[in-house]
SEKOL-241808 format. One record per residue (C-alpha): x, y, z. Coordinates in Angstrom, 1 decimal. Layout:
BEGIN
@east:X&north:Y&up:Z
...
***
This chain:
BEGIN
@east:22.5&north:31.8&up:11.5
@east:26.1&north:32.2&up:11.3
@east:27.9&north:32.8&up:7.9
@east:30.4&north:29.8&up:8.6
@east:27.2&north:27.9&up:8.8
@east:25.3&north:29.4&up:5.8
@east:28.6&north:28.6&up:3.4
@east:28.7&north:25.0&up:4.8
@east:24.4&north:24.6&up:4.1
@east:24.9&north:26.7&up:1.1
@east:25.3&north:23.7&up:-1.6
@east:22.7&north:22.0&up:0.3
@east:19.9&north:24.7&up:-0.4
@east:21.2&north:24.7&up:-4.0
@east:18.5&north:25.5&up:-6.7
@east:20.7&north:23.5&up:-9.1
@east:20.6&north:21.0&up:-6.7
@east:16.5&north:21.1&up:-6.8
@east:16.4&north:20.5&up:-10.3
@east:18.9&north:17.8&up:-10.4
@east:16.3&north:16.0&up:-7.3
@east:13.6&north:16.9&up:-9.4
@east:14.8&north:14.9&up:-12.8
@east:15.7&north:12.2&up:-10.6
@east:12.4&north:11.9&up:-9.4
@east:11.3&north:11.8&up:-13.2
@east:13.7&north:8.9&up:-13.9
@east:12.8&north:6.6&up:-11.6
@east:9.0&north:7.4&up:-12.1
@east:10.0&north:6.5&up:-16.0
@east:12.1&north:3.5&up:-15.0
@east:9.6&north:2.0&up:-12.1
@east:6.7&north:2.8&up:-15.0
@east:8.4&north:0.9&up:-17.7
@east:9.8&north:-1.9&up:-14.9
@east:5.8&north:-2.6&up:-15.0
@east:6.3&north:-4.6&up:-18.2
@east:8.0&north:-7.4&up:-16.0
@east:6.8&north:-6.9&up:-12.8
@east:4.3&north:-6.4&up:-10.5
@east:2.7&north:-3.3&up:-9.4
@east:4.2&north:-4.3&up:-5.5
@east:7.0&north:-5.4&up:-6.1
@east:8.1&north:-1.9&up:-8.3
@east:6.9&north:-0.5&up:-5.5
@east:9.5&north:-2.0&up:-3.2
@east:12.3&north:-2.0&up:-5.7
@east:11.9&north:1.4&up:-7.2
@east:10.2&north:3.6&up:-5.1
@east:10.0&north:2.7&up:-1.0
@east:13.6&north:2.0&up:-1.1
@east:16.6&north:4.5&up:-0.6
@east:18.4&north:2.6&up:-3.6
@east:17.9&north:0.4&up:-6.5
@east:19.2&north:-1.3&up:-9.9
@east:18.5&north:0.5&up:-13.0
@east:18.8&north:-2.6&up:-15.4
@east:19.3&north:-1.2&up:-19.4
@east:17.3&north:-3.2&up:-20.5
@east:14.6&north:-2.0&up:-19.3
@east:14.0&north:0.9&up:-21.7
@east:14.3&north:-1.5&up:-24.6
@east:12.6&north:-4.4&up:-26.4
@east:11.7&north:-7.4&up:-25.1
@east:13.2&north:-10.0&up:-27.7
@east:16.3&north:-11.9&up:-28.6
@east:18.4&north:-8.6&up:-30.1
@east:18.8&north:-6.9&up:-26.9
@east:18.7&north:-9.8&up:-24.6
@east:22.7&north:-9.2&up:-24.1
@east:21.8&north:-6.0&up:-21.9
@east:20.7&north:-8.1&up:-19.5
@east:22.0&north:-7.8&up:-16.0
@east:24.3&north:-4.4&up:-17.5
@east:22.7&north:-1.5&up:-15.7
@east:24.0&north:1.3&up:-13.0
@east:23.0&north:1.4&up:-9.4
@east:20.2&north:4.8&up:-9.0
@east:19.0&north:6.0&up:-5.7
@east:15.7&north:5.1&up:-4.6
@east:12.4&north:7.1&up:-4.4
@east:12.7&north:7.4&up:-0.4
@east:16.4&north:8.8&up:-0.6
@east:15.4&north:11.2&up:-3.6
@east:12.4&north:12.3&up:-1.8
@east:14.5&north:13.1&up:1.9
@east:17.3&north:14.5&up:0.0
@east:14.2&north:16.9&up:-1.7
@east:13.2&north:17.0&up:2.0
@east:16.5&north:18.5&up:3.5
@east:16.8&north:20.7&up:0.2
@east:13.6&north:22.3&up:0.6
@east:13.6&north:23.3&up:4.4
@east:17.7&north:24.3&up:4.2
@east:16.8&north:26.5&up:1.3
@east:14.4&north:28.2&up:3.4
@east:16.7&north:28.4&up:6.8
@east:19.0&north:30.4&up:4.2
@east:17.7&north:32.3&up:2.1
@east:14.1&north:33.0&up:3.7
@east:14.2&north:35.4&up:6.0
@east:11.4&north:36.8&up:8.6
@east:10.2&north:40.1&up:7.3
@east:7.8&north:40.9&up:10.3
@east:8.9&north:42.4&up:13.9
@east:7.6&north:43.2&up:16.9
@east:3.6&north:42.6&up:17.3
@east:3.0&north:41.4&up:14.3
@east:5.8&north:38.8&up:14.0
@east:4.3&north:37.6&up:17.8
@east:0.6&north:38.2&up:16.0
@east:1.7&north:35.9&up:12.8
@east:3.8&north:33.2&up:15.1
@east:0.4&north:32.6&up:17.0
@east:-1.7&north:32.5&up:13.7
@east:1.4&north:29.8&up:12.6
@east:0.7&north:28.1&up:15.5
@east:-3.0&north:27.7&up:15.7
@east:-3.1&north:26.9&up:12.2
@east:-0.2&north:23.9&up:12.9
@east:-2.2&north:22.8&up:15.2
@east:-5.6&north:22.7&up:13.3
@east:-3.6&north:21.2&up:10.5
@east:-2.6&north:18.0&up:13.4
@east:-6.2&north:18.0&up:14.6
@east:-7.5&north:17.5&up:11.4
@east:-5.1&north:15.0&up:10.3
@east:-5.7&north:12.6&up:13.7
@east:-9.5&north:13.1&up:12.9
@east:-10.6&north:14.7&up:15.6
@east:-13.3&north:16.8&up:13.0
@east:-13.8&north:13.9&up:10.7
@east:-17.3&north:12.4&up:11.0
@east:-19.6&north:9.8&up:9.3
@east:-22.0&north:11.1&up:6.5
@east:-25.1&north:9.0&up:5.5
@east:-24.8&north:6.3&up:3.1
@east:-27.2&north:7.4&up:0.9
@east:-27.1&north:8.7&up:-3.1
@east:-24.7&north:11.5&up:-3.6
@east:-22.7&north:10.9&up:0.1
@east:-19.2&north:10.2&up:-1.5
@east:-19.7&north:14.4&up:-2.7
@east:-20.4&north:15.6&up:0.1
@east:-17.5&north:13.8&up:2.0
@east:-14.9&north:15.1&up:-0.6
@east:-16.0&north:18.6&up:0.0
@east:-16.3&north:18.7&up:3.7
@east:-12.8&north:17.1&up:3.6
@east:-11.8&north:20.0&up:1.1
@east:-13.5&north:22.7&up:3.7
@east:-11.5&north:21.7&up:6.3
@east:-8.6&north:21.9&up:4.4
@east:-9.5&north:25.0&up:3.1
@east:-9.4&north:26.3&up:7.0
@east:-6.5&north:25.4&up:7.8
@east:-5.0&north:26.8&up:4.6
@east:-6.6&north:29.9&up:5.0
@east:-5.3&north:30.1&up:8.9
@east:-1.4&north:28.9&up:7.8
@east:-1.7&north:31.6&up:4.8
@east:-3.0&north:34.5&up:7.3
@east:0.1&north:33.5&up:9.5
@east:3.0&north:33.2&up:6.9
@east:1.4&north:36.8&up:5.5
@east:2.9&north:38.4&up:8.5
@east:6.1&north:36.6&up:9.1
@east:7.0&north:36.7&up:5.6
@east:5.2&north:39.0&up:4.0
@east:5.9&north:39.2&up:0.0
@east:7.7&north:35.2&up:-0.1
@east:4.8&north:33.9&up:2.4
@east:3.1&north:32.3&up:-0.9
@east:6.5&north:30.6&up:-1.7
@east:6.8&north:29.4&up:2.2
@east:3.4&north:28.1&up:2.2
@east:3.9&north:26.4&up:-1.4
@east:6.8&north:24.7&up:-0.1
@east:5.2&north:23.3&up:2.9
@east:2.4&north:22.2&up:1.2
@east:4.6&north:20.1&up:-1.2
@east:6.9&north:18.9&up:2.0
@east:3.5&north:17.4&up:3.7
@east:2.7&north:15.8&up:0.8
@east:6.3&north:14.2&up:0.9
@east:5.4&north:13.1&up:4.8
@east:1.9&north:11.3&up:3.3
@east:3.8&north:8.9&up:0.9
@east:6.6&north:7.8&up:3.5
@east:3.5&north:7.6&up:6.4
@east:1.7&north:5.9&up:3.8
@east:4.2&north:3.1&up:2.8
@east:5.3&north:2.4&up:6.3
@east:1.8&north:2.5&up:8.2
@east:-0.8&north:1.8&up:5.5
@east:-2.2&north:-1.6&up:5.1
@east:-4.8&north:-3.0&up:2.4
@east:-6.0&north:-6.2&up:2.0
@east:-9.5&north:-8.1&up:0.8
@east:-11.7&north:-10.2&up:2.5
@east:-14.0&north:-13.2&up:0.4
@east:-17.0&north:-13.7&up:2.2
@east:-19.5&north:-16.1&up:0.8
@east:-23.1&north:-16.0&up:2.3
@east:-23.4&north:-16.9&up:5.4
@east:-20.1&north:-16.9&up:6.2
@east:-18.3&north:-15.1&up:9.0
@east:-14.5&north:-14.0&up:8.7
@east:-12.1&north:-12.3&up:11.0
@east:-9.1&north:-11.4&up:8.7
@east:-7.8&north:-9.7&up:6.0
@east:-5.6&north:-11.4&up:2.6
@east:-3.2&north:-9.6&up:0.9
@east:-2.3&north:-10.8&up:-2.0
@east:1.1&north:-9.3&up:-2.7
@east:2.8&north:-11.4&up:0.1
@east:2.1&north:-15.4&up:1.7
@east:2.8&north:-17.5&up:4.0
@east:3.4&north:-21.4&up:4.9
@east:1.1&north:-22.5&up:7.7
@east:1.3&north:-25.2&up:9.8
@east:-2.0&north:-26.1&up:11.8
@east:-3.1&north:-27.9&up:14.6
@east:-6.4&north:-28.6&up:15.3
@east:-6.1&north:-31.9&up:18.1
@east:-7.5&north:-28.7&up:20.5
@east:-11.3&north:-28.5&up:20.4
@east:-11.2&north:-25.2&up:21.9
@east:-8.7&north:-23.7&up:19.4
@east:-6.5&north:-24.1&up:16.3
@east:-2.5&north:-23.8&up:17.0
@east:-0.9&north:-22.4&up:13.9
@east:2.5&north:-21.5&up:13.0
@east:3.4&north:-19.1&up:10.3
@east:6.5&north:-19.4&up:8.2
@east:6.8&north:-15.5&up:6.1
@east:7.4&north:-15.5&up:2.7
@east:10.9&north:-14.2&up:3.5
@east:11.9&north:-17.5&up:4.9
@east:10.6&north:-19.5&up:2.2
@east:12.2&north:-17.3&up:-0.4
@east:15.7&north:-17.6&up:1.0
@east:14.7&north:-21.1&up:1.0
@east:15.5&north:-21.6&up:4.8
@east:15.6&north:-24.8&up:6.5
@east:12.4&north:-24.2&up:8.9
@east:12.4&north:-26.1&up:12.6
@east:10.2&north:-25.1&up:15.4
@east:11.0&north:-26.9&up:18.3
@east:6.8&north:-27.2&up:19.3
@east:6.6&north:-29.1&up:15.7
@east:7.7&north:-33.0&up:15.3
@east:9.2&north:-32.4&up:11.9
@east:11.5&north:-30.0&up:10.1
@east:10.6&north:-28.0&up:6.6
@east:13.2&north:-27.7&up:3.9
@east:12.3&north:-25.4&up:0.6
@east:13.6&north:-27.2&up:-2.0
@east:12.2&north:-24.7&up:-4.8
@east:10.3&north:-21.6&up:-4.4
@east:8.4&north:-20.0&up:-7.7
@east:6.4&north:-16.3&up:-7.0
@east:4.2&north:-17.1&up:-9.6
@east:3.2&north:-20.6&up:-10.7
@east:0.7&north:-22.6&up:-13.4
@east:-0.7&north:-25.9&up:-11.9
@east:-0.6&north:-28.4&up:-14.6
@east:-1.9&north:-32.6&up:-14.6
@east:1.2&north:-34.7&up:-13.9
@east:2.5&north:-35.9&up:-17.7
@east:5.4&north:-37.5&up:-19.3
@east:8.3&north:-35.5&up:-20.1
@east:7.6&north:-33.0&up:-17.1
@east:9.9&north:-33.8&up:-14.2
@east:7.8&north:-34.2&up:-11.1
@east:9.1&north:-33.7&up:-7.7
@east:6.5&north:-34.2&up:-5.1
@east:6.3&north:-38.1&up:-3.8
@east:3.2&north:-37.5&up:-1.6
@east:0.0&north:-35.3&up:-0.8
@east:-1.5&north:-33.3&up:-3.6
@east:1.7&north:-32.9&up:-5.8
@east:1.0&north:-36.3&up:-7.1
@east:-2.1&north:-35.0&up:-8.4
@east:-0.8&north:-31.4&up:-9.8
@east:2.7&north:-30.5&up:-10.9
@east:3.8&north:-26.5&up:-10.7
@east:5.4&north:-25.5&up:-13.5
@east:7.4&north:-21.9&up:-13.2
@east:6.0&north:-18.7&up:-14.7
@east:7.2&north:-14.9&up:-14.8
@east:5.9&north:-12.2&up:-12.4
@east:2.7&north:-11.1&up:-13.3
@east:2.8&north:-7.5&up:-15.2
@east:1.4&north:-4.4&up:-13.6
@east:0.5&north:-3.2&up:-17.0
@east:-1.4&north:-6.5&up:-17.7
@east:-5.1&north:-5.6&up:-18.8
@east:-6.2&north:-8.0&up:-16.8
@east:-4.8&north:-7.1&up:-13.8
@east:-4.4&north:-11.1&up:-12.7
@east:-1.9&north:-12.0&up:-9.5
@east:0.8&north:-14.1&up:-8.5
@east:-0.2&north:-17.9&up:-7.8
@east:3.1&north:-18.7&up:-5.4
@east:4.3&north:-22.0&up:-4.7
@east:7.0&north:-24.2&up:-3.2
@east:8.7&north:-27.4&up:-3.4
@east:9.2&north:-29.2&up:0.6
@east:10.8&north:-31.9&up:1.9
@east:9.5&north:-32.8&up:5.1
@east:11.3&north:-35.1&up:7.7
@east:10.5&north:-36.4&up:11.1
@east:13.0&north:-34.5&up:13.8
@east:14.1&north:-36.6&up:16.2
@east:14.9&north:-39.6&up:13.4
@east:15.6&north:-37.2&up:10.2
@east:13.0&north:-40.1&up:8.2
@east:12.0&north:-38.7&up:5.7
@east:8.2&north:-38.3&up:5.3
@east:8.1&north:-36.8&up:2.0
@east:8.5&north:-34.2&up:-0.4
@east:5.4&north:-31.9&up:-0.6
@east:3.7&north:-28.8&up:-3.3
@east:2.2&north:-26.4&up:-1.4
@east:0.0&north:-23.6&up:-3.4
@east:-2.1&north:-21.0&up:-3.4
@east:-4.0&north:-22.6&up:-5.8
@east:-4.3&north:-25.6&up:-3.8
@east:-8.3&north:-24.7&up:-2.2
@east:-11.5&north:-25.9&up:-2.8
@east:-13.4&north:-29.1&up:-2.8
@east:-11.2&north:-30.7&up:-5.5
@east:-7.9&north:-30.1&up:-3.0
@east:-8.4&north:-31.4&up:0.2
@east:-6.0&north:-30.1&up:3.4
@east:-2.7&north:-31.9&up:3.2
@east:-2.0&north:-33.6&up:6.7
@east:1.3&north:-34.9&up:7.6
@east:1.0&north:-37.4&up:11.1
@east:4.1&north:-37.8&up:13.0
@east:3.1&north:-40.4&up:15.9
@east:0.1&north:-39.6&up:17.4
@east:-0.5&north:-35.8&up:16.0
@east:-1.4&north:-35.1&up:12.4
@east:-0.9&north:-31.3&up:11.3
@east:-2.4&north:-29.6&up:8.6
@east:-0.1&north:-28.0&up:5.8
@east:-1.2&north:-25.2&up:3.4
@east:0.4&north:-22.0&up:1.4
@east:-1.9&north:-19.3&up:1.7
@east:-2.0&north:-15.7&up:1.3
@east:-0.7&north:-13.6&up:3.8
@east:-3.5&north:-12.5&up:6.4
@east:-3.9&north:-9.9&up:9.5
@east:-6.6&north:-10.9&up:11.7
@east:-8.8&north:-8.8&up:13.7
@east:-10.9&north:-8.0&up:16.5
@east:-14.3&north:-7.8&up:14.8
@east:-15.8&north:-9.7&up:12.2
@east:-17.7&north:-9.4&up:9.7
@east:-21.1&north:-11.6&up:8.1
@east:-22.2&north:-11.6&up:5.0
@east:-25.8&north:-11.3&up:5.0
@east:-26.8&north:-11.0&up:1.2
@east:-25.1&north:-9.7&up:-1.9
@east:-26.9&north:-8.3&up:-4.6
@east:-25.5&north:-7.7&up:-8.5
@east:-28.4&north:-5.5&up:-10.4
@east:-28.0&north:-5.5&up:-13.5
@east:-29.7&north:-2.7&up:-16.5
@east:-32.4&north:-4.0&up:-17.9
@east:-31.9&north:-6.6&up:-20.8
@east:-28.3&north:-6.1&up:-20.6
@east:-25.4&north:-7.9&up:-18.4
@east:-24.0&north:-4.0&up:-17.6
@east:-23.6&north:-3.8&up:-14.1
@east:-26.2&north:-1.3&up:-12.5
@east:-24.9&north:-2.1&up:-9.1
@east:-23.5&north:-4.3&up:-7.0
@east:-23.8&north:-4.3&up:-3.1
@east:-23.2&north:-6.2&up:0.2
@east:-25.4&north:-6.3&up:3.3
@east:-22.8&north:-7.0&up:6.2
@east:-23.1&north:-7.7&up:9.7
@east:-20.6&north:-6.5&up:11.9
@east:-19.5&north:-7.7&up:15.3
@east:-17.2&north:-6.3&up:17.9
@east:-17.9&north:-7.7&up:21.1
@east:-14.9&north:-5.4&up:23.1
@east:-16.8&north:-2.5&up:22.1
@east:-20.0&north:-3.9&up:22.1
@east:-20.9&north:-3.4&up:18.4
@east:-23.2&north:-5.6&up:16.3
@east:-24.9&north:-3.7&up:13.7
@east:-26.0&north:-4.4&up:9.6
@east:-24.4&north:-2.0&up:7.3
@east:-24.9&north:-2.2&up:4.0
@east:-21.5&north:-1.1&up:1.6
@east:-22.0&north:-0.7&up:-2.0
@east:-20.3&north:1.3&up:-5.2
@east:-18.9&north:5.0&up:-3.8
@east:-21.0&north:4.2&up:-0.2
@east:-17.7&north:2.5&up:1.9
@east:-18.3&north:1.3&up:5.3
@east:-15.4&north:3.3&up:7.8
@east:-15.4&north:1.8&up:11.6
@east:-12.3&north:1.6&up:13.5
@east:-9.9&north:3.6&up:11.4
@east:-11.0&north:0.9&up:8.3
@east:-12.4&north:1.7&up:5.3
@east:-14.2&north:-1.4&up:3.4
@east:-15.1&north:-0.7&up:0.0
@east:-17.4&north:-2.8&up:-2.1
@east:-14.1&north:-4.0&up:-4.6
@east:-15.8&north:-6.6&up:-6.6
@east:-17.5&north:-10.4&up:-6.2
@east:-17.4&north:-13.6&up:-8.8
@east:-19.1&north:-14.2&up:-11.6
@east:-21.8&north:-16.4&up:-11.0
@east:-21.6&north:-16.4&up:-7.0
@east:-22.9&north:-14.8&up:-4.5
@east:-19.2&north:-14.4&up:-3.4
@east:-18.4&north:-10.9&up:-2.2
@east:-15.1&north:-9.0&up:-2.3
@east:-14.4&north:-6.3&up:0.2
@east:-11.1&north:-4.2&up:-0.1
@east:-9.9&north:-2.7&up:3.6
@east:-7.9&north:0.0&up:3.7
@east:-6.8&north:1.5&up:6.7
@east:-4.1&north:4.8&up:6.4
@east:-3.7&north:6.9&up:9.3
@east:-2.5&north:9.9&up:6.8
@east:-5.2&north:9.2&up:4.6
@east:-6.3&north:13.5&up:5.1
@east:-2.5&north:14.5&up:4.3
@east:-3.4&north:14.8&up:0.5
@east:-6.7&north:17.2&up:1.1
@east:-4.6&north:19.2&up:3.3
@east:-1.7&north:19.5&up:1.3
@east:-3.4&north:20.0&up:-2.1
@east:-5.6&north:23.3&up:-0.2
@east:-2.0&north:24.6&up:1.4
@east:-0.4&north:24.3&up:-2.3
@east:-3.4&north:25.7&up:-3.7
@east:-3.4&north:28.6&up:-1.3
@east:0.4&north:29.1&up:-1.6
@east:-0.1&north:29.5&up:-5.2
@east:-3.1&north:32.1&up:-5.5
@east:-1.3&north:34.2&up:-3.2
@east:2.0&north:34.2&up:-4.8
@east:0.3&north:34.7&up:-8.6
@east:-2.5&north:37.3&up:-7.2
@east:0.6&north:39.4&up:-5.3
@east:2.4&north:39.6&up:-8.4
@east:-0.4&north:39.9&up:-10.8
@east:-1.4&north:42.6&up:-8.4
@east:2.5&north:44.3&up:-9.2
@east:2.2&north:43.9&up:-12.5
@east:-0.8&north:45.9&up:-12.8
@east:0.0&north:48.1&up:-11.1
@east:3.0&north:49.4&up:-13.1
@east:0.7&north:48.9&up:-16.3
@east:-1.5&north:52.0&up:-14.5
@east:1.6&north:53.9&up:-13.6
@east:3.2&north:53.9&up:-17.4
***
């Protein structure tokens, strides 16, 4: 590398610069933390940290009463965890193109550049899961998968550190401490770009195809005149929160949001509190505005959305009526709100937001054991059928505490059930990346014990020569 380009990449590679990344990285991890108070664990997410900027509001870091409620909307613009973390990226690997340089020549640089390259390679295989395999579902199983995970971390750390030995001699615990932290910068943009979680409710008996997520919903409007199938049409929560006026030329009507509310309490219509629904269930329930849920609340509860609609017929502009449509709106008590325009009649309904897939999944039986004479929970479990006809699966699994089911990339934990039902909760995860963090912690781990043994290994040895 040329020194006109090392003096242009120099302030790049800064240490000063390094330091000034890493206390940025501790401000926003203070400001998204204390954010928490107001909002919910998602949406600091997407504000604070899987964003390139945000809005550092002052009063965040103060109390929440009347003195300080003048700091209000006074704050400084801050960049976001992605933009620290690339800038940390590009700060890291220039520092090394500078100021690292290869120590080895001749056959052992060739020797450590294959070493480098097998262990790359190991460290790919291992991420894509080509090792990774199923252990028993049986007592003591989630050990055992933690520490073959570890060992084949361990591997290719131990292969990457015999490598970058050779190449770099005396720094190679420094290069290899540096990668490991770069990887486990790759695992958190991988994982909030390609991860996706989500629950399914299964009650006994009952067969579902798709996943709800909770921190996002959606409008849909159904129609079910097919006997074959159902013909819905989505409407994203982005629409609805811009407050969009919604026309689908396949649908007789047109949707206009005429108030939109993230988190809502359902209250009996009552004098005094303005209602504006004039059909379906909003004559029966009125939504009255609340604040975000908290993502430091105890409780952990989440956001009951809803909207205000006005509906009117396309080809006339009549209007057919105004409309609340809520998550909260299920159940026996709340029957499906239809709106008929001629001949058709559609079914209306806000829901969570759901991601449907090619298997499905039965619940058989649930069981909640209990310790004798007490109501601690010894256990709770769910015996699942599951059916994918394209690959010709249909098995019974059972999933409970620390025993996940995994099939098709998916992980389904046993998350939780309802008091009192036989309702299960399954949480399904599903991260590509999910081995990045095994890897990464062994390569850091490695990286360290070599650079602390080779200069504990110096410093004793001048202790013997004095």
């Amino acid at each position: 590398m040329g020194d006109a380009v090392k003096n242009i990449l120099r302030p790049v590679a800064s240490l000063k610069l390094t330091v000034a990344l890493f206390a940025m990285s501790v401000f926003i991890v203070l400001a998204g933390t204390v954010a928490q108070i107001d909002k919910g664990i998602s949406t600091v997410l997407d504000e604070y940290f899987r964003c390139f900027g945000t809005w550092i509001d002052l009063s965040l870091f103060f109390p929440r009463n009347e003195n300080w409620a003048f700091l209000k909307g006074f704050g400084f613009p801050f960049p976001g965890g992605w933009l620290i973390g690339a800038a940390l990226m590009i700060n890291i690997i220039t520092a090394h193109l500078i100021r690292f340089r290869i120590a080895a020549k001749g056959a052992r640089l060739t020797a450590g550049l294959l070493i480098l390259t097998a262990g790359g390679v190991l460290t790919w295989l291992i991420v894509i899961g080509v090792f990774s395999q199923e252990v028993a579902t049986t007592e003591g199983a989630a050990f055992w998968r933690v520490l073959y995970r570890l060992i084949q971390g361990g591997g290719a750390a131990a292969i990457l550190l015999a490598g970058c030995w050779l190449v770099f001699k005396k720094r190679a615990g420094i290069v290899l401490l540096h990668s490991g932290v770069l990887l486990l910068l790759v695992h958190e943009v991988f994982t909030g770009v390609a991860a996706v979680e989500g629950t399914m409710r299964i009650n006994p008996g009952q067969t579902i195809n798709y996943l709800t997520h909770s921190s996002t919903f959606e409008l849909a409007i159904i129609d079910r005149s097919d006997p074959e199938f159902d013909d819905v049409r989505v409407v994203p929560r982005a629409r609805l929160r811009r407050m969009d006026l919604i026309q689908d030329d396949k649908l007789p009507f047109d949707i206009a949001v005429v108030q939109y509310m993230k988190n809502s309490m359902l209250v009996r219509p009552q004098p005094g509190v303005t209602n504006r629904a004039t059909a379906g269930s909003g004559l029966r329930a009125v939504a009255i505005e609340e604040p975000e849920t908290s993502g430091v609340d105890t409780e952990q509860t989440i956001n009951i959305p809803s909207i205000y609609a006005t509906i009117t017929e396309k080809d006339t502009g009549e209007l057919i009526g105004t409309y609340l449509f809520s998550v909260f709106l299920d159940g026996p008590q709340w029957p499906p709100q239809l709106v008929t325009v001629g001949e058709k009649t559609y079914e209306i309904e806000l829901r969570f937001g759901r991601t449907y897939k090619p298997y499905s999944i039965q619940l058989v039986e649930f069981r909640h054991d209990k310790y004798v004479g007490t109501q601690k929970a010894k256990n709770f479990s769910s015996l699942v059928r599951l059916v994918d006809e394209r690959r010709g699966v249909d098995r019974t699994v059972k999933i409970w505490m620390n025993n996940p089911l995994r099939y098709a990339g998916e992980t389904f934990y046993q998350s939780s059930f309802e008091p009192g039902k036989k309702l299960t909760i399954l949480q399904v995860v599903r991260n590509d990346g999910w081995m990045l963090p095994y890897l990464a912690c062994m390569i850091v781990g490695a990286g360290l014990t070599l650079q602390f043994g080779y200069t504990l290994v110096g410093f004793l040895r001048r202790k013997v020569t004095l």
